[in-house]
C-alpha positions, 0 to 999 in steps of 0.5 A: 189427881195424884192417881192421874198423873200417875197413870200418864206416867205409867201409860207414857213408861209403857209407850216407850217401852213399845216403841223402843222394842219396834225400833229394835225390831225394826233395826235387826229386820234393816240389817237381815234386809242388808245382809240380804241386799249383800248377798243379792249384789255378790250374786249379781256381780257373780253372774254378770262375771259367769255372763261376760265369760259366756259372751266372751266364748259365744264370740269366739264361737262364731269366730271359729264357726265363720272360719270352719265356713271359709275353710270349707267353701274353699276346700269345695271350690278346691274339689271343684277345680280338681274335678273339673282338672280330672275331667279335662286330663280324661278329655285330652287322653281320650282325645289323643288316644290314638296319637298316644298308642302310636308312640308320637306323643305323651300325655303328662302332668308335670309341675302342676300342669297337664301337657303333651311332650313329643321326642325332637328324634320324631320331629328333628334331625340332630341338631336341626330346626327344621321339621321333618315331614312326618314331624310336620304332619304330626303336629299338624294333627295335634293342632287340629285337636288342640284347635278344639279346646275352647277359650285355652292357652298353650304355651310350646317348650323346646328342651334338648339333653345335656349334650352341648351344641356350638355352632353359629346358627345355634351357639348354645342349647338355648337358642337350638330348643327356641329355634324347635319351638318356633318352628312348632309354633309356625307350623300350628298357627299355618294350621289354624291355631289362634296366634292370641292364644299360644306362646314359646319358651326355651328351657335348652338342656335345664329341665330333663326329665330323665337321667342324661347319662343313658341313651334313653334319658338323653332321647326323654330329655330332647321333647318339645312339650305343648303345655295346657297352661292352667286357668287359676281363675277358679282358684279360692282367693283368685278375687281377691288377688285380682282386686289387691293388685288393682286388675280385672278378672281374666283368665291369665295369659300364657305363662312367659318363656324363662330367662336365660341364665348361662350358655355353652360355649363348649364347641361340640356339636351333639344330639340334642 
């Protein structure tokens, strides 16, 4: 009986023994386990940083490449409407090729528009706005070539020198260069031109195109200019200013006369 209870004792002893030594094992298996879990987690958060950059410049990626996009649908819809301005220069050159080679007018592109300048000398006596019979005739002509481009709108300038005029049917160089355009604009209309498409303005002596203190820049200057007013319709953002300012597409209406802003009263009569 003795060596019995000894025996328990012992295997008990030794049962401990084991167990404690598993549960010491068991112990540094959890903590390697958490020390690995750590490193797990730092890593995760780590990557789901790196992750959140990644995204962050993915974004801005597509912004910038959306951007390129409209730059370059604008920068083609820029090209077109130079091609199609190019195509149509070479149209009105070619077609008053014949006008030109004989002196009775120009073809020029000035502040962005394409227009056709004819000296008052060959149209006007000096200071008179009645056209000459050769003036009439060569405006009559010019009309029946404008007559040909379709769907367009011309605006016709009257412009003197700096030579101040005075009189009571013209007290200044304004009311002289808007009498010249009026009368231009009678004569193209009684040659069939489309009275919804054309309009006047004066500039009198405020736009030259050349030096007024010679001869030769005072004749350049004394021009009545038919301008081909440009169609913006196929201009990049047209659209959207259309629909920010709550009207309709259309081609835009001829570009109005300017407004006066001082007269001659000098009372001497010039070329003009």
């Amino acid at each position: 009986m003795k060596k019995l209870s000894i025996a328990v004792i012992f295997l008990i002893s030794t049962t401990a023994c084991v167990s404690a030594g598993k549960y010491n094992d068991l112990e540094a298996q959890d903590s390697k386990h958490q020390e690995s879990l750590a490193a797990c987690e730092s890593q995760k958060a780590e990557l789901e940083k790196k992750l959140g950059i990644t995204s962050s410049q993915k974004t801005e990626l597509e912004g910038s490449v959306a951007n390129m996009k409209q730059a370059l649908s604008e920068l083609e819809a820029r090209k077109a409407e130079t091609e199609k301005r190019l195509a149509e220069f070479k149209e009105l050159t070619s077609k008053f090729k014949e006008l030109v080679d004989a002196g009775k007018l120009s073809i020029k592109v000035r502040n962005g528009r394409m227009m056709l300048a004819l000296s008052t000398d060959i149209l006007f006596a000096s200071g008179s706005a009645q056209l000459s019979s050769a003036g009439a005739a060569a405006i009559k002509e010019v009309t029946g070539l404008l007559k040909d481009l379709n769907n367009r709108n011309f605006q016709i300038e009257g412009h003197t020198d700096n030579v101040p005029i005075h009189t009571k049917q013209f007290p200044s160089n304004w009311e002289l260069a808007s009498a010249r355009a009026t009368s231009v604009l009678n004569t193209m209309l009684a040659s069939g031109l489309a009275p919804e498409h054309v309009s006047t303005a004066s500039y009198g002596k405020f736009d030259p195109v050349e030096d007024n203190t010679t001869d030769k820049g005072r004749s350049d200057n004394r021009r009545i200019a038919i301008v081909i007013v440009p169609d913006l319709s196929g201009l990049p953002g047209f659209d959207e200013l259309n629909r920010m300012s709550g009207s309709a597409a259309a081609t835009p209406a001829a570009t109005p006369a300017p407004t006066a802003t001082s007269e001659q009263t000098t009372p001497k009569t010039g070329a003009n």
